[in-house]
C-alpha positions as CSV (number, residue, x, y, z in Angstrom):
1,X,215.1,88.7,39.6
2,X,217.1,86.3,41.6
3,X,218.4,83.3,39.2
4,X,216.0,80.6,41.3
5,X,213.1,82.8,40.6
6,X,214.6,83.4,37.1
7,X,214.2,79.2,36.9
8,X,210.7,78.9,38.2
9,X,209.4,81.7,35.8
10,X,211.6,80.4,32.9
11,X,210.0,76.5,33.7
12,X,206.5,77.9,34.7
13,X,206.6,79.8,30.7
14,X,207.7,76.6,28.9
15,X,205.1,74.4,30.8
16,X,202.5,77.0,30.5
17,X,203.5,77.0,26.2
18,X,202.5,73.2,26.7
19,X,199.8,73.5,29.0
20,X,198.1,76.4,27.0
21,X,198.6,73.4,23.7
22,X,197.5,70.7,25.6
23,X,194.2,72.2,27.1
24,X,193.7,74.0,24.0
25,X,192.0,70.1,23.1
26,X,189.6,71.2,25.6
27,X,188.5,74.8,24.9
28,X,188.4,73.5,21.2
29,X,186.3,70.3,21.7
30,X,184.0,72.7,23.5
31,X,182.2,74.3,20.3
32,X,182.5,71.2,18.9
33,X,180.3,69.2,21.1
34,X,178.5,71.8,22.5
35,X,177.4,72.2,18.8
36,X,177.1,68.6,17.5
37,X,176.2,67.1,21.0
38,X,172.5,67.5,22.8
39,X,173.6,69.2,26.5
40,X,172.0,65.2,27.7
41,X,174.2,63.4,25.2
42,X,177.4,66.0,26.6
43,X,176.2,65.0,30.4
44,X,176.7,61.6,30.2
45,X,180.2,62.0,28.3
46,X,180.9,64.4,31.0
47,X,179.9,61.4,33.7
48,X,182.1,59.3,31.7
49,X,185.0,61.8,32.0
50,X,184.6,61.6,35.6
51,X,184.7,58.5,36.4
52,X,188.2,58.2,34.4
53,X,189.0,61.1,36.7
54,X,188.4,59.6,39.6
55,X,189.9,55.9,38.8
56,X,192.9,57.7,37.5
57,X,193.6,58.4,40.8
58,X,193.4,55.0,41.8
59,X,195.5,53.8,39.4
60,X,198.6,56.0,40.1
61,X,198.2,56.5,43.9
62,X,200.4,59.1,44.4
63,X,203.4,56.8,42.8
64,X,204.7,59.5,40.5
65,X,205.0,62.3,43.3
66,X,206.4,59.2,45.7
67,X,209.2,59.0,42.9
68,X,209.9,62.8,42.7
69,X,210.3,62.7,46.2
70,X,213.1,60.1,46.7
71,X,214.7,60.5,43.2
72,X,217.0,63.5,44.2
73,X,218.1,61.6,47.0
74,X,219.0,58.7,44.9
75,X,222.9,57.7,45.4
76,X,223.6,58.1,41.8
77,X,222.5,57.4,38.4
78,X,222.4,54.2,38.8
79,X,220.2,54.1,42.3
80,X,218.3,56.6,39.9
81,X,217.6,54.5,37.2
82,X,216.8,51.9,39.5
83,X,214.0,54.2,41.6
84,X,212.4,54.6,38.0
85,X,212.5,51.3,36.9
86,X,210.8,49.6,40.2
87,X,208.7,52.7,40.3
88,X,207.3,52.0,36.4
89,X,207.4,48.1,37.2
90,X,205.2,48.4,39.9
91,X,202.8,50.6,38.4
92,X,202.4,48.8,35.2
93,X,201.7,45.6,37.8
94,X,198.9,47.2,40.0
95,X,197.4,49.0,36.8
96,X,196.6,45.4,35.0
97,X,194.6,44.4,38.0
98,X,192.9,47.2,38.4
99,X,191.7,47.3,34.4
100,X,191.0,43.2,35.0
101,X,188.7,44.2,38.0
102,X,187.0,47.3,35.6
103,X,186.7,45.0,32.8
104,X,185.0,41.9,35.0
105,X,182.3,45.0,36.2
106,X,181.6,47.2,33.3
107,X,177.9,45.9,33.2
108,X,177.2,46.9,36.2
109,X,179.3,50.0,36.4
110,X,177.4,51.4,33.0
111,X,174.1,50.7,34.8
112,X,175.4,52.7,38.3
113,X,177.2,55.3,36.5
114,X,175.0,55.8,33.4
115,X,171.5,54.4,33.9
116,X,172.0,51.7,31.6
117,X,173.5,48.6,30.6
118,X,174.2,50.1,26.9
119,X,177.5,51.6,27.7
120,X,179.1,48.3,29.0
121,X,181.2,48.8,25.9
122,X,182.5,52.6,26.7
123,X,183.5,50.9,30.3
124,X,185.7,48.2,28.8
125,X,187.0,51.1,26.9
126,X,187.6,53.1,29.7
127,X,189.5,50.1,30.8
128,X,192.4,50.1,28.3
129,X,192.4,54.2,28.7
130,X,193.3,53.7,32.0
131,X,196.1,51.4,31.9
132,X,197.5,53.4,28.9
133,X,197.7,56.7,30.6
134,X,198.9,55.1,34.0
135,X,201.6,53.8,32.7
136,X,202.7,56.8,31.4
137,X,202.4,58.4,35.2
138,X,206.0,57.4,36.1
139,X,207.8,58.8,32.8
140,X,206.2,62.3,32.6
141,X,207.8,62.4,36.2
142,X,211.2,61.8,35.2
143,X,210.8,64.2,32.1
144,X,210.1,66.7,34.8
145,X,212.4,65.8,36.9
146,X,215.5,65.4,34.4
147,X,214.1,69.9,33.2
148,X,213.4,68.4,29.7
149,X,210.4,70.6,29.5
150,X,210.6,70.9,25.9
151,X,210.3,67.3,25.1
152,X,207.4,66.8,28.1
153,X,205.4,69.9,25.8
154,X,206.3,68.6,22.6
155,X,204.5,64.8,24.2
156,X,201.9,66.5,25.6
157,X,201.4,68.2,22.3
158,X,201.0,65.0,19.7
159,X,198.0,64.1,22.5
160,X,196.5,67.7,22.0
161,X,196.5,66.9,17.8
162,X,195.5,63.1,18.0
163,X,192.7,63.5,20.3
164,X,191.9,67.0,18.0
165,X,191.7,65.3,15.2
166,X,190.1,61.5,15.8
167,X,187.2,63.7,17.6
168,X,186.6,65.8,14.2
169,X,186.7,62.8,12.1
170,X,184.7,60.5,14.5
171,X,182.5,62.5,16.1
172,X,181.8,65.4,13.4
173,X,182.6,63.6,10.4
174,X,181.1,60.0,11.3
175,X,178.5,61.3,13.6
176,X,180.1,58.3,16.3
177,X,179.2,60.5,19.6
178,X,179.7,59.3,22.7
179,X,181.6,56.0,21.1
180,X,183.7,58.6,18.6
181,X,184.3,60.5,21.2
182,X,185.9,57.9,23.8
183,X,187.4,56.3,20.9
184,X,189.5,59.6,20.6
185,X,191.0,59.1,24.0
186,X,191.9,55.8,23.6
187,X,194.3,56.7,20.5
188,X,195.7,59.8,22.2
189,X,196.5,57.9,25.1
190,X,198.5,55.5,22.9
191,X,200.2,57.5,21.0
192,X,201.2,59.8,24.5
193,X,202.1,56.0,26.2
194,X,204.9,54.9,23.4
195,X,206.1,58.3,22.8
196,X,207.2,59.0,26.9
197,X,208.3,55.3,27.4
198,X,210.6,55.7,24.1
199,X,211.9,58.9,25.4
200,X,212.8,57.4,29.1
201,X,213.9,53.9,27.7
202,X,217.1,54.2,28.7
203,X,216.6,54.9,32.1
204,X,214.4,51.5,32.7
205,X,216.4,48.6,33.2
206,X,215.0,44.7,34.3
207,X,215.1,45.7,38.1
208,X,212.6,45.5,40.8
209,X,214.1,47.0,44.3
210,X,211.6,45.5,47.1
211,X,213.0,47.9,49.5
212,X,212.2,51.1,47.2
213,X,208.6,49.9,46.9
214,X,208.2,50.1,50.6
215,X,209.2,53.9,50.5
216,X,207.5,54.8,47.1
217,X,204.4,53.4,48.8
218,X,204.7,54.9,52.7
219,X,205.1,58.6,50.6
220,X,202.7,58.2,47.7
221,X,199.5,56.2,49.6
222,X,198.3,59.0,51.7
223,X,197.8,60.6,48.4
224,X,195.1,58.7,47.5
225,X,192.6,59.7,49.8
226,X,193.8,62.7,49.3
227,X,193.6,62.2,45.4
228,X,190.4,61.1,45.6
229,X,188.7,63.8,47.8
230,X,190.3,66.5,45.5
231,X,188.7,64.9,42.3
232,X,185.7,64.6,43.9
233,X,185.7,68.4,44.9
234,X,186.4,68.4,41.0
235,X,183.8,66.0,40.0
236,X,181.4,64.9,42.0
237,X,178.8,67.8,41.7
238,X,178.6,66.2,38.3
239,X,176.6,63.5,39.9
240,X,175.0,64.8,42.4
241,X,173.6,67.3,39.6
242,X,172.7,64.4,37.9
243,X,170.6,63.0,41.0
244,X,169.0,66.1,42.0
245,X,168.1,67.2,38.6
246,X,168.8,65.9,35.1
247,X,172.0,64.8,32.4
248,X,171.2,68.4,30.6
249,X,172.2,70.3,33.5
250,X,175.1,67.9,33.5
251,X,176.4,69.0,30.2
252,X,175.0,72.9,30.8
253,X,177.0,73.1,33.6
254,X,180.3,71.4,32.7
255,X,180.4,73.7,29.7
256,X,180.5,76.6,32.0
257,X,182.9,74.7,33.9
258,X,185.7,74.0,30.7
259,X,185.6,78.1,30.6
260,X,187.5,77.8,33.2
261,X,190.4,76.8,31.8
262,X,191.7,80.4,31.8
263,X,192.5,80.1,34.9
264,X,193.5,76.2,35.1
265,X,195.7,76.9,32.5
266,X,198.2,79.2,35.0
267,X,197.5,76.8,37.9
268,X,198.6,73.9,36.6
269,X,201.6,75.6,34.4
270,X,202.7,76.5,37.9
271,X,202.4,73.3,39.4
272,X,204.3,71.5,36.7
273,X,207.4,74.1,37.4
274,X,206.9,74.9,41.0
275,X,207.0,71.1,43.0
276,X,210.3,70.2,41.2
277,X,211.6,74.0,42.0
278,X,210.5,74.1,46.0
279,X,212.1,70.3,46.4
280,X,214.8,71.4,45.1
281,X,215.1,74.7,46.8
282,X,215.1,72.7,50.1
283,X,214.1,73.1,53.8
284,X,216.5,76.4,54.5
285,X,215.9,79.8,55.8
286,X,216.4,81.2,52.2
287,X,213.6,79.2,50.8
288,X,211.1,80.9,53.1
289,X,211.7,84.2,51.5
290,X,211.7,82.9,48.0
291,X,208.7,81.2,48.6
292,X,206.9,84.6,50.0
293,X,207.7,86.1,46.7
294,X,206.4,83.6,44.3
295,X,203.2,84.0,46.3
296,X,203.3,87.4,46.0
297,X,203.6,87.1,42.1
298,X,201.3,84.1,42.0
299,X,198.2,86.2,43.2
300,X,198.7,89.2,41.4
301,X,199.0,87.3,38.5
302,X,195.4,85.1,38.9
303,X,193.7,87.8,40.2
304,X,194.9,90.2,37.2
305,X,193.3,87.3,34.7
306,X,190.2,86.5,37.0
307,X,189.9,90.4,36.3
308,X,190.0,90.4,32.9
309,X,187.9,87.4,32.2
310,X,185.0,88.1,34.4
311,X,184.8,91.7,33.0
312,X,184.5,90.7,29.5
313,X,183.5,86.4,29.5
314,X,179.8,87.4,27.7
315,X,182.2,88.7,24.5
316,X,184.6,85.3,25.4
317,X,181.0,83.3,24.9
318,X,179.8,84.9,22.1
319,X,182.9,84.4,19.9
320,X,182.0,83.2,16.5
321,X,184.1,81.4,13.8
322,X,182.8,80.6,10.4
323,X,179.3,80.2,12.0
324,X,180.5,78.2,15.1
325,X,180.1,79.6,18.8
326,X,181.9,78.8,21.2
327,X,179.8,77.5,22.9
328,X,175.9,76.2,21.4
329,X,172.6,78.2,21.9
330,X,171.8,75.5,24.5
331,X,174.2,76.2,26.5
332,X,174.7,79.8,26.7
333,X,173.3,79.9,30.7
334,X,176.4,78.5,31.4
335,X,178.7,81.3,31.0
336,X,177.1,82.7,34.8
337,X,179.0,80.4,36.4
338,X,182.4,81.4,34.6
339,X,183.3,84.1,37.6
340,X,182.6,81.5,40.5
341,X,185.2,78.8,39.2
342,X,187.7,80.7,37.7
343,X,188.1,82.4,41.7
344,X,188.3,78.7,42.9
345,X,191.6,77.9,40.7
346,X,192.8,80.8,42.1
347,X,192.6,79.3,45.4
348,X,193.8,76.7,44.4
349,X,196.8,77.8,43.0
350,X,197.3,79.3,46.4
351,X,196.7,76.0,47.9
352,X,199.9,74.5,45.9
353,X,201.9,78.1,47.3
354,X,201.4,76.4,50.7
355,X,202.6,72.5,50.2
356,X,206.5,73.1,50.6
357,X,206.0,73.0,54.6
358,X,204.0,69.5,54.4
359,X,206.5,68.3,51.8
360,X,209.6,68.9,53.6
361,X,208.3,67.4,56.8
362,X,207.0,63.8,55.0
363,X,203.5,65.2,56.6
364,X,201.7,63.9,53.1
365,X,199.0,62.0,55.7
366,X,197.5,65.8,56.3
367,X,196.8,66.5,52.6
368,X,194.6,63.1,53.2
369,X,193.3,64.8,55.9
370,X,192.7,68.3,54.3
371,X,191.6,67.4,50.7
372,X,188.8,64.9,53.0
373,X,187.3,67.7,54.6
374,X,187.6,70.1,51.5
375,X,185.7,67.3,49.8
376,X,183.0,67.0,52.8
377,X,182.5,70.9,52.5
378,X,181.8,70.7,49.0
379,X,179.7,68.0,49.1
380,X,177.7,69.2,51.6
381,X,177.4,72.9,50.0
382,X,176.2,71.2,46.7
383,X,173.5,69.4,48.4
384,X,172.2,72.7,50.4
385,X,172.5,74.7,47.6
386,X,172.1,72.7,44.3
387,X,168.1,72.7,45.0
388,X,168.3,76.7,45.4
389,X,170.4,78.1,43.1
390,X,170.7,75.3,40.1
391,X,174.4,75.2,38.4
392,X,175.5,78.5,40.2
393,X,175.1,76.3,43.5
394,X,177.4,73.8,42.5
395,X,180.0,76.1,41.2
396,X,179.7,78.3,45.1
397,X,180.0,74.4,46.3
398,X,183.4,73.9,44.3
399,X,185.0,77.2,45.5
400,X,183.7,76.2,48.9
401,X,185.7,73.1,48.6
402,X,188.7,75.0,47.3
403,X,188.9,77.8,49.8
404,X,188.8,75.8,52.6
405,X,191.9,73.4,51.6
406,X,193.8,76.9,51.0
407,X,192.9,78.2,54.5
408,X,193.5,74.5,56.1
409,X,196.8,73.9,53.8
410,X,198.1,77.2,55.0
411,X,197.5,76.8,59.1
412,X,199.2,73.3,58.4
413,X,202.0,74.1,56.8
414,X,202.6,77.3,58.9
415,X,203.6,75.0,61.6
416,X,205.9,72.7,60.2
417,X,207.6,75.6,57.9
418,X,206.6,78.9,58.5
419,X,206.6,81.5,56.1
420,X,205.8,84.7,55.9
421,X,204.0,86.3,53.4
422,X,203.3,89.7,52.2
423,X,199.0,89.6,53.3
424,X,199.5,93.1,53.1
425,X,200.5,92.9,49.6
426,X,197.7,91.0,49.1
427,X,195.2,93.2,50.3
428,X,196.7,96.3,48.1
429,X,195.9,93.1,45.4
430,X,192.4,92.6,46.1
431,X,191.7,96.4,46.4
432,X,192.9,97.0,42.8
433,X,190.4,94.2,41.8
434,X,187.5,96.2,43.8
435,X,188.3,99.2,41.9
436,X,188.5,97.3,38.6
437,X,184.5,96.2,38.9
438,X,183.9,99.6,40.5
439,X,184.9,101.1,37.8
440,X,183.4,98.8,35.1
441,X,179.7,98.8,37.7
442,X,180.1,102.9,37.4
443,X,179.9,102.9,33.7
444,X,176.5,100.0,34.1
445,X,178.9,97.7,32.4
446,X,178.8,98.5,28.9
447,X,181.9,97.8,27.1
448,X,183.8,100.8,27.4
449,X,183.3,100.5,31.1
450,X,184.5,97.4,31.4
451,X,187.3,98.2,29.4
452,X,188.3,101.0,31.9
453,X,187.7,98.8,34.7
454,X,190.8,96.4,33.3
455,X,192.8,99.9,32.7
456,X,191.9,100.9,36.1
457,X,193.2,97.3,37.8
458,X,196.4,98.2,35.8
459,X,196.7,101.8,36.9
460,X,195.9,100.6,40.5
461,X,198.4,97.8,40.9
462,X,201.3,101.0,40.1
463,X,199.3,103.1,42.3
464,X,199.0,100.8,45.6
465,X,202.8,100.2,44.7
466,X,201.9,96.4,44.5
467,X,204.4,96.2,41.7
468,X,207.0,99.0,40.5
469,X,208.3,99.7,37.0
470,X,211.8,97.8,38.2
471,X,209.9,94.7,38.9
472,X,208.4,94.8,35.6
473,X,212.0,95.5,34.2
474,X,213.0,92.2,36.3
475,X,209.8,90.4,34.6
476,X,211.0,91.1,31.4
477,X,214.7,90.2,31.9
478,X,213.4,86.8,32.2
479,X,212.8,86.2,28.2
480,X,216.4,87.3,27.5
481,X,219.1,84.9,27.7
482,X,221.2,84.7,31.3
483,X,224.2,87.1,31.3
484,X,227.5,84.9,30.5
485,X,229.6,84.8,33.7
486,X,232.8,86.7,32.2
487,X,234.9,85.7,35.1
């Protein structure tokens, strides 16, 4: 394994260790609510949740991936420091206007949002949340940037135990709900605030460079339409659920939709490690072929674990810890969706694959253009087939929404840098996952079948020569230390 890809894996396997932490708050608050909370009183936390989604967006408007672009380029540390500081400045500037303006409207936003005027409070809440975590945009960049992966985990982790713990106290112990739960956030996104900004203090000085705003903001705007379209391929068929039908499908359905953090775990793992690594790599004829492989090893990778959990997610579902599911009794329906989502991170993991071309180029106003019509396809899908097919037609709406920004991201960025990937590779890929559930379908699915369907995806990925015993030798070289250079 080449000592670049030996970098990205090494990166991807630290921020994975965090990522795995950090989401862990997620997969664990799910048997917690899903067992304390009614599936209505989980939909309108869910609608909550999505709406900070969405206005987190707004509030960091592509700012943190502006400053990632431009801080390489920076003419020392001292132009670096400078980039960060006007970078945090202004961010910490347009983030108090924005909480003023959610503040002024959270009347009227808890009526819109929630059907009521008695959640003006969670909105003012939602207010200070906001700020909090965009502030803390600008400094998780530089953590990145800087390779201190370790101390961006270890951040990421005190969130994972604060929010952990205020929820079983608040919620569990105090029986809060929705206010115990929100109430979590809010501390977790303090105590995630003050512990980045201590660890980047010495890179923010009393400076605000006028001329650096103009290019944070040229680079990072077109990223909020963008931003905005992708959450709302995220997000939105939580509200139109809620329109077409009721808040219990809301929470039904967004329980489903947390199991698939299996495969959001590996996407955004590799995103942390992989826009840092491709910047870095750079806009040469090297890069292309590097990039080709990490594709190559991306895929098998997701569709090995899509595999796995769609043979056996009914056992994943019924797990049971001193009485708890892991998921309640009344939301058990959800776990049909599981399959449908899990393939939509994987294309969008392949969607990330793609970016370097539209990167390299400044091209950032076609992921506008892109994530916009993902979006539209999405929410159009969900409309069609909500009605029909319930929850399962807004989880075929969201890999709608997903596949088509792959395709569209690819045809882009093929013209501004082409590169050329092993489809063939693929294919031998997809055909090991065919015999996998042919396997597991011949034996009507019981467990031992489905256990032989996983061997078989093994034994075929060796068979179709999609990966050899000396790549697996190279996989494993990556957990040993480098080689000392003797010369």
């Amino acid at each position: 394994m080449t000592p670049p890809l030996r970098q990205l894996t090494r990166q991807t396997l630290v921020y994975g260790a965090g990522n795995v932490l950090t989401r862990l708050v997620t997969f664990l608050l799910l048997p917690l609510f899903t067992n304390v909370l009614t599936p209505g009183e989980y939909g309108l936390a869910t609608l909550l949740y999505v709406f900070l989604g969405f206005m987190n967006i707004v509030y960091h408007y592509g700012l943190d991936t502006a400053f990632m672009r431009y801080y390489n380029e920076a003419d020392g540390p001292d132009a670096q420091r400078s980039l960060f500081s006007t970078a945090l400045w202004l961010s910490l500037g347009t983030s108090c206007v924005l909480s003023f303006l959610i503040l002024s409207g959270s009347s009227g936003l808890s009526s819109l949002l929630l059907g009521g005027g008695q959640y003006t409070h969670l909105f003012k809440l939602a207010a200070g949340i906001l700020l909090l975590d965009a502030i803390s945009h600008v400094p998780f960049a530089l953590l990145r940037l800087e390779g201190r992966a370790t101390l961006f985990v270890s951040i990421k982790l005190m969130n994972v135990i604060t929010t952990l713990g205020m929820n079983i106290y608040l919620v569990v112990m105090k029986g809060m709900g929705l206010d115990g739960i929100f109430l979590s956030v809010a501390a977790a996104s303090a105590v995630t605030t003050f512990s980045v900004l201590s660890a980047t203090a010495g890179s923010l000085q009393f400076a605000f460079n006028s001329s650096s705003v103009s290019s944070l903001l040229k680079f990072g705007l077109p990223f909020l339409p963008a931003g905005l379209a992708s959450i709302a391929m995220e997000s939105i068929d939580r509200y139109i659920l809620a329109s077409l039908t009721d808040a219990a499908t809301v929470g039904i359905y967004t329980a489903g939709y947390k199991l698939g953090i299996f495969m959001l775990l590996i996407t955004t793992a590799f995103q942390y490690a992989w826009q840092p690594f491709f910047l870095k790599a750079g806009n040469n004829p090297e890069s292309k072929t590097l990039f080709a492989r990490v594709f190559s090893y991306f895929m098998v990778i997701a569709l090995f674990v899509w595999t796995v959990i769609t043979l056996f997610i009914s056992e994943i579902v019924r797990l049971n810890v001193a009485g708890v599911s892991l998921i309640g009794p009344a939301f058990v329906e959800a776990q049909s969706i599981v399959p449908i989502i899990l393939m939509a991170y994987v294309f969008q993991g392949a969607y990330l694959n793609f970016l370097p071309g539209i990167y390299f180029e400044e091209k950032t106003k076609y992921i506008a253009v892109i994530t916009g019509l993902s979006a539209a396809v999405n929410i159009g899908v969900n409309f069609a087939l909500i009605p029909i097919y319930g929850i399962a037609g807004a989880a075929y709406a969201t890999l709608a929404g997903h596949g088509t920004m792959a395709v569209t991201t690819y045809f882009t960025s093929k013209k501004l840098f082409p590169v050329l990937y092993d489809w063939f590779k693929l294919l031998r890929t997809v055909t090991a996952v065919v015999i996998a559930l042919g396997t597991a379908h011949f034996f009507d699915y019981t467990l031992l079948g489905r256990i032989a369907g996983a061997s078989a995806f093994t034994g075929a990925l060796f068979m179709l020569k999609v990966i050899t015993p000396g790549e697996v030798s190279k996989i494993i070289s990556v957990f040993q230390p480098p080689s000392k250079d003797t010369n």
